[in-house]
C-alpha positions in Angstrom: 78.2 -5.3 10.5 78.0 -8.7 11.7 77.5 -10.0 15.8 78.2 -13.6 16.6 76.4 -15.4 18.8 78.1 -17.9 21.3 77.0 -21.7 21.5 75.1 -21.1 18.2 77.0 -21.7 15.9 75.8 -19.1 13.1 76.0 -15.4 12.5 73.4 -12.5 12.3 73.2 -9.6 11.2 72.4 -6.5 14.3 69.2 -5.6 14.0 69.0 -7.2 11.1 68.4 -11.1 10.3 68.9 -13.3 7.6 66.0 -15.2 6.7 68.3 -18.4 6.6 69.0 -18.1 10.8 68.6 -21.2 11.8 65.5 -22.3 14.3 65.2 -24.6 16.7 64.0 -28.5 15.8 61.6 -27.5 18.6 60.2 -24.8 17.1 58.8 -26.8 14.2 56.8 -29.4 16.1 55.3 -25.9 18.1 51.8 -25.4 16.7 48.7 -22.4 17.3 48.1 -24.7 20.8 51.3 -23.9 22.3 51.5 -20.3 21.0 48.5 -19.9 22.8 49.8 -20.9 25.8 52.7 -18.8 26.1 50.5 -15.9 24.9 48.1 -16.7 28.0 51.2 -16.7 30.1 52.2 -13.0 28.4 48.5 -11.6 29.0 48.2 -12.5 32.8 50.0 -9.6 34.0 47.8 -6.8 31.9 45.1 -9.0 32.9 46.3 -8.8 36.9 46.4 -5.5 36.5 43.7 -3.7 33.7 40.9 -5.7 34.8 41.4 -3.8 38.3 41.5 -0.8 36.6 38.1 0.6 36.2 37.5 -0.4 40.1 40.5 1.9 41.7 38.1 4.9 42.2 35.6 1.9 44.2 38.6 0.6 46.4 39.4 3.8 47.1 35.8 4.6 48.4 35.1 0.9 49.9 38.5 1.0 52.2 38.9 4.6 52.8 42.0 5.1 51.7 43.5 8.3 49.6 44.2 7.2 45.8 48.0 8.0 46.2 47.8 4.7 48.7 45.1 2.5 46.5 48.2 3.2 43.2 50.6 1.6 45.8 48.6 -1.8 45.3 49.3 -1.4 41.4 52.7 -1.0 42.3 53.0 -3.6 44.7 51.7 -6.4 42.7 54.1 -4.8 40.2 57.4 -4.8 42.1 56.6 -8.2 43.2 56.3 -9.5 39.3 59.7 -7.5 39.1 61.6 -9.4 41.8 60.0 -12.5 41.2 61.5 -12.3 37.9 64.8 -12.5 39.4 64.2 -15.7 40.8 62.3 -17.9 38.5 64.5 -16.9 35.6 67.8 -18.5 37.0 65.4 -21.5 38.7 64.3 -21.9 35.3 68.0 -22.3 33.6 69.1 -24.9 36.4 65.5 -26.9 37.0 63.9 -26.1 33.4 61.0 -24.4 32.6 58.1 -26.6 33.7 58.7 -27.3 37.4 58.9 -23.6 38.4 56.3 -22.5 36.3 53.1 -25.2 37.9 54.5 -24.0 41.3 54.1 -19.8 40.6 50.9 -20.4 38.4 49.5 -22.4 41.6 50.6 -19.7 44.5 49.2 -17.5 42.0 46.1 -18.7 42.1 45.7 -18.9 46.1 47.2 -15.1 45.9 44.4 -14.1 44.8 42.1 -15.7 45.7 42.6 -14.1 49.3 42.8 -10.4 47.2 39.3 -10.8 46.6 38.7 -11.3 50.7 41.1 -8.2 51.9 39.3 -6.3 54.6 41.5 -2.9 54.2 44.2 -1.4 51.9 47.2 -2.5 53.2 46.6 -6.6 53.2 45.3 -6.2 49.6 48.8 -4.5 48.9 50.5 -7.3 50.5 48.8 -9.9 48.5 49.0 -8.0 45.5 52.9 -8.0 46.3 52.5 -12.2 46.2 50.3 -12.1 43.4 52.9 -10.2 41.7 56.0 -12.6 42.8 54.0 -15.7 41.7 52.9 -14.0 38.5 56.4 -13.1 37.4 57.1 -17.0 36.5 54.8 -16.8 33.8 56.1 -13.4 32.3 59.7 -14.6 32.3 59.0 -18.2 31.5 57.3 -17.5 28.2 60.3 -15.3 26.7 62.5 -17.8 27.9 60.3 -20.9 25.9 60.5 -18.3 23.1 64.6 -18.3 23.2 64.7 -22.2 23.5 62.7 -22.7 20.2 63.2 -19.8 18.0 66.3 -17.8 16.5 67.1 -14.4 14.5 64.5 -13.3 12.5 61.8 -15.9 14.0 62.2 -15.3 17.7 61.6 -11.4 16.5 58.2 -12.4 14.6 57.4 -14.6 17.4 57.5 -11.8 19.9 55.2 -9.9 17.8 52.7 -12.7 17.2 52.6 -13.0 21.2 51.7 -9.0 21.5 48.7 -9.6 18.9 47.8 -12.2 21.7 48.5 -10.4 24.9 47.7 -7.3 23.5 44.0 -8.3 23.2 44.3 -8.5 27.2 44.3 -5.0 28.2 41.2 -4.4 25.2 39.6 -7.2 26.8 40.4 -6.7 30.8 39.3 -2.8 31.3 35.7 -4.2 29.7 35.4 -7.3 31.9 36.3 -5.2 34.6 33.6 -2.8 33.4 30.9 -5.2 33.5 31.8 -6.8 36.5 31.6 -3.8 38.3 27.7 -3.4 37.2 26.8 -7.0 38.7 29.4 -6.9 41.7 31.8 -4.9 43.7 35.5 -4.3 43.2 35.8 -8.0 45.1 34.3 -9.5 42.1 37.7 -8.6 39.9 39.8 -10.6 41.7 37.4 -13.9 41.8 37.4 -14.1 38.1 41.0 -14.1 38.5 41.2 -16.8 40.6 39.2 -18.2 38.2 41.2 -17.7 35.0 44.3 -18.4 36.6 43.2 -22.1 37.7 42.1 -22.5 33.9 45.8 -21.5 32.6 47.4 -23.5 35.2 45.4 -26.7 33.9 46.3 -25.6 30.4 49.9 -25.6 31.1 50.2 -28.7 33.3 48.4 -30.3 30.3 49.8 -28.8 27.3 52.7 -27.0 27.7 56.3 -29.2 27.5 59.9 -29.3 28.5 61.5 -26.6 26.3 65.0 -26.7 28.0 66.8 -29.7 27.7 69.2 -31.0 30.5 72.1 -30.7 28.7 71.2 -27.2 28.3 70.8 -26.4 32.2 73.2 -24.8 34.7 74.8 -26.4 37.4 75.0 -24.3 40.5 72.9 -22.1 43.2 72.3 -18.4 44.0 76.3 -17.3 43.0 76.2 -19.0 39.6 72.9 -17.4 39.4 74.4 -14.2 40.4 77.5 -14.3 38.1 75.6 -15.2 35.2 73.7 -12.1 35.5 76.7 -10.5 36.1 78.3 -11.3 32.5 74.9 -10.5 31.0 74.7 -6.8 32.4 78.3 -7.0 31.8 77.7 -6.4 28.0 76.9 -3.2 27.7 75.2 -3.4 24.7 72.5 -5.6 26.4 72.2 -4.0 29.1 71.4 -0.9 26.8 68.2 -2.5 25.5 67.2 -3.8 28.8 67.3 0.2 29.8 65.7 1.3 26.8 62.6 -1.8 27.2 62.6 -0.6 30.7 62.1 2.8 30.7 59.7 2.5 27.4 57.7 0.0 29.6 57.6 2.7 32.7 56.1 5.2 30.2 53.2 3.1 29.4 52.5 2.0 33.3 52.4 5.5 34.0 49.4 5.4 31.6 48.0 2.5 32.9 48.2 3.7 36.7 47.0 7.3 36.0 44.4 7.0 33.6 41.7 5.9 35.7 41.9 8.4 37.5 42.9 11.1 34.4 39.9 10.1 32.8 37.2 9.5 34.9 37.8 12.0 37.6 39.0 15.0 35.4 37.5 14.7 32.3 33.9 12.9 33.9 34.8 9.7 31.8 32.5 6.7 33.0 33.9 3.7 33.8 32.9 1.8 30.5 34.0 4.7 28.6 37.2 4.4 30.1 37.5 0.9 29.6 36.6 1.3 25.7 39.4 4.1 25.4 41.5 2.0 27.3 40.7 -1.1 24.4 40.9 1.6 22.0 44.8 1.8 22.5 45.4 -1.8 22.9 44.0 -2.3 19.8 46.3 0.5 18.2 49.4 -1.1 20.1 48.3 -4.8 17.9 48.1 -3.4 14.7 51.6 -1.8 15.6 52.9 -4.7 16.9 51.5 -6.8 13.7 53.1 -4.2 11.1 56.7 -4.6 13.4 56.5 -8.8 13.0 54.8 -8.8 9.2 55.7 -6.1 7.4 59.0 -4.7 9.0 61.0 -7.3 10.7 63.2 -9.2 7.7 62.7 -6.1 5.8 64.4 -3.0 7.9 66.7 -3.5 11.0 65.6 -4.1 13.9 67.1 -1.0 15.3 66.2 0.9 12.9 62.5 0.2 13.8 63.1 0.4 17.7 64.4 3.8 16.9 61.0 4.7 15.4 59.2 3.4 18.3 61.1 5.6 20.4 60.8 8.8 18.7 56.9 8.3 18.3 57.2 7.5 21.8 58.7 10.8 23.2 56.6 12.8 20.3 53.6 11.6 21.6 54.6 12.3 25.7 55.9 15.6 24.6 52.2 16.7 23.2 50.8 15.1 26.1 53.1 17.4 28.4 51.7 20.7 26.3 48.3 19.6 26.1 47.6 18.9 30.0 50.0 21.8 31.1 47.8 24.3 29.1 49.8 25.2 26.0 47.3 25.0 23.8 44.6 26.4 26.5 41.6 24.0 27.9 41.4 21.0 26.2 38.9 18.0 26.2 39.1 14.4 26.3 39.3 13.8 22.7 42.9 15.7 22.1 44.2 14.1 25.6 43.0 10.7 24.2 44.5 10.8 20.8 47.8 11.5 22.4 47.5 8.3 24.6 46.3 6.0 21.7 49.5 7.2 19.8 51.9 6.2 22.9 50.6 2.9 22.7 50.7 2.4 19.5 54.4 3.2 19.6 54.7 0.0 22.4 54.4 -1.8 19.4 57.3 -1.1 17.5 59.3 -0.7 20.9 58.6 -3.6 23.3 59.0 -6.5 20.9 61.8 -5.4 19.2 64.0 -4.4 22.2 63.0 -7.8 24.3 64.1 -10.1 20.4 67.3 -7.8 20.3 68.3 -8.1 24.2 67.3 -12.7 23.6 69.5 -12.6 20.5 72.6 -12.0 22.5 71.9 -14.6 25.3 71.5 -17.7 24.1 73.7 -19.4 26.6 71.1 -17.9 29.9 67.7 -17.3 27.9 66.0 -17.4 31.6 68.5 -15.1 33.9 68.3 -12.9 30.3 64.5 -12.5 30.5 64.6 -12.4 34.3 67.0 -8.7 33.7 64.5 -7.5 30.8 61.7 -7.9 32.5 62.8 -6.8 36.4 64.3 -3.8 35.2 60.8 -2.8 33.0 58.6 -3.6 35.8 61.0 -1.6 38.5 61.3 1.0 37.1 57.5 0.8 36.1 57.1 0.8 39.7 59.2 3.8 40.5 56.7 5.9 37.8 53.7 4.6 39.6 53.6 6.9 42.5 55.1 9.9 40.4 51.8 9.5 38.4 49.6 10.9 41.2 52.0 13.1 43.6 49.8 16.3 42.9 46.7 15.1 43.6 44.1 13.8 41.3 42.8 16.5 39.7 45.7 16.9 37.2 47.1 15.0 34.6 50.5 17.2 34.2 52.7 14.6 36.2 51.3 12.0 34.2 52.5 13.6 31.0 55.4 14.7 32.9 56.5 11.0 34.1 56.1 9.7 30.6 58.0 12.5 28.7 61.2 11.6 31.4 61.4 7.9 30.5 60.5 8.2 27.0 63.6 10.6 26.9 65.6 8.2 29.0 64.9 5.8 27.1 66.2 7.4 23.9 69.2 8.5 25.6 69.9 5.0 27.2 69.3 3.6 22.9 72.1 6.1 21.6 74.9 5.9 24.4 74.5 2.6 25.2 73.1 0.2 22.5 74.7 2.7 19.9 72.6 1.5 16.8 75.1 3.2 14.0 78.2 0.8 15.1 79.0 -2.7 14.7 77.8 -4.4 17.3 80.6 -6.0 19.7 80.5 -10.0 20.0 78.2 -10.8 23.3 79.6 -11.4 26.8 80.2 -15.1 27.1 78.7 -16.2 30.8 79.2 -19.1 32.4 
């Protein structure tokens, strides 16, 4: 059952890798200083986002808008990181990886910076959307750094060594946000943004080299961007896991937008207890993530462990959807938050393993491949957002709802499209 891999020059197993797989010469001179980098570049978004958490119920009081509306600024700054994606990714293939990385990181930076000054809802939204778009070159960046240094069974540990190190993000962000929020206002969020994001852009100016060589870059503009994504979404094998990461992710950012409100408003939660709960499940989605890339990856397939992922994942949304629609009668916070802590766990065994399957197959457009994986997550993350809160907030049924749809579609999209029992088919060659 073996795939091949074009302009690689080596074979590999589907789902699972030999431990012979050649890496990259540049992955050997890549030390803890450089992981650390890339794994800054993977925690800005949860940071963007979880360290605003605690303050939605604020915003909504401070600029008198309904909560339906404040959500739209999650998903604004999320659709913005989704489209951005599309950009920078094929920028990054033709220019390399540094040049368009220093210029998102800085607009970044001045994005929000002006979030923090927003006199009503709607201009936060629309600099949330720019904070977003800038944001997005260090999402996609990063996996595509990854794919330039590592192969097979190392790009697949790799990934899970960068969720033990973006995963501490959304512990750490829902507590910083906490304690801001005792000194300061909701304002206060979005200056130590600012603030963190001129430190990473210093840090990768500084530290963070060439990956792509030119040799290695495409020639062209926006239609041999377009055709290159093209042959990638042509395979449909691909294009199955970049469904199946994408409607995983939209399961979990229908936790992240709803649980604010889920948990303080209808179970009375404070905003520190939310934000340990909130750490609480990051830290189960780590210890996940750390069994995936030491104990399983090498040793079962790689399929074989997404699969798992996916059926904890829907097992978990499907008590959720009992529990909060009154199947087992009135439940607390405790049942409600167990069920939540085993969702995210499951991200563990799901996210890394369907982004290091989806990067095995492209190693010709590492950048237009992680500009597909991560738009799709983060639109249709964006399309759950609003779903989350469409009855109001003093329910969490379409929450549980929402997440029990894409956990399913995301199984279904696994089966009929990736189909993990066959041979794989050789990758799509693009240009």
């Amino acid at each position: 059952m073996e795939q091949s891999m074009p302009e690689s020059g080596h074979k590999t197993t589907r789902g699972h890798i030999p431990e012979s797989a050649p890496v990259a010469t540049a992955a050997r001179r890549t030390g803890l200083l450089v992981t650390l980098v890339l794994g800054g570049l993977t925690a800005l978004p949860p940071l963007s986002m979880d360290m605003y958490l605690p303050a939605l119920p604020e915003v909504t009081s401070a600029l008198g808008a309904p909560a339906a509306t404040v959500q739209l600024t999650l998903t604004a700054c999320l659709a913005g990181m989704a489209l951005g994606q599309l950009v920078v990714g094929p920028m990054s293939d033709k220019w390399g990886r540094r040049r368009p990385l220093l210029i998102g990181m800085t607009v970044y930076v001045l994005a929000t910076a002006v979030c923090a000054l927003a006199p009503s809802v709607e201009l936060l939204a629309g600099f949330r959307l720019l904070q977003g778009l800038a944001g997005a070159a260090g999402i996609v960046i990063a996996r595509a750094v990854v794919r330039d240094l590592y192969d097979g069974v190392e790009m697949a540990r790799f990934f899970s060594t960068l969720m033990l190190i973006s995963g501490a993000a959304p512990i750490v962000a829902p507590l910083i946000g906490g304690q801001i929020l005792r000194i300061t206002d909701w304002r206060g969020v979005f200056h130590v943004l600012t603030v963190i994001g001129v430190l990473l852009t210093v840090v990768v100016w500084r530290f963070l080299h060439e990956t792509l060589p030119p040799e290695r870059r495409h020639e062209g503009g926006v239609g041999q961007a377009l055709r290159t994504m093209r042959g990638l979404l042509a395979d449909r094998t691909f294009t199955g896991y970049v469904l199946t990461g994408g409607f995983a992710f939209a399961a979990l950012f229908a936790y992240i937008s709803a649980s604010p409100f889920v948990i303080q408003e209808i179970y009375g939660a404070s905003p520190q207890t939310f934000s340990l709960l909130f750490g609480l499940n990051s830290v189960g989605l780590v210890i996940v993530g750390q069994i995936n890339g030491k104990l399983l990856v090498g040793r079962v397939s790689l399929d074989k462990a997404l699969g798992w992922g996916i059926a904890t994942l829907l097992l978990a949304a499907l008590a959720l959807t009992l529990m909060t629609g009154g199947a087992f009668g009135e439940v607390g916070l405790a049942p409600v938050a167990a069920g939540l802590f085993v969702l995210m766990s499951a991200m563990g065994l799901t996210l890394p393993n369907t982004n290091a399957q989806a990067l095995l197959r492209t190693p010709h457009a590492a950048g237009s491949a992680s500009a597909l994986l991560g738009t799709s997550s983060f639109l249709i993350g964006a399309v759950a957002s609003p779903l989350v809160g469409i009855a109001g907030e003093h329910t969490a049924v379409p929450m549980a709802v929402v997440q029990l749809g894409c956990a399913a579609l995301a199984l279904a999209c696994f089966l009929g499209l990736c189909r993990p029992w066959r041979a794989a088919e050789p990758p799509v060659d693009t240009p």
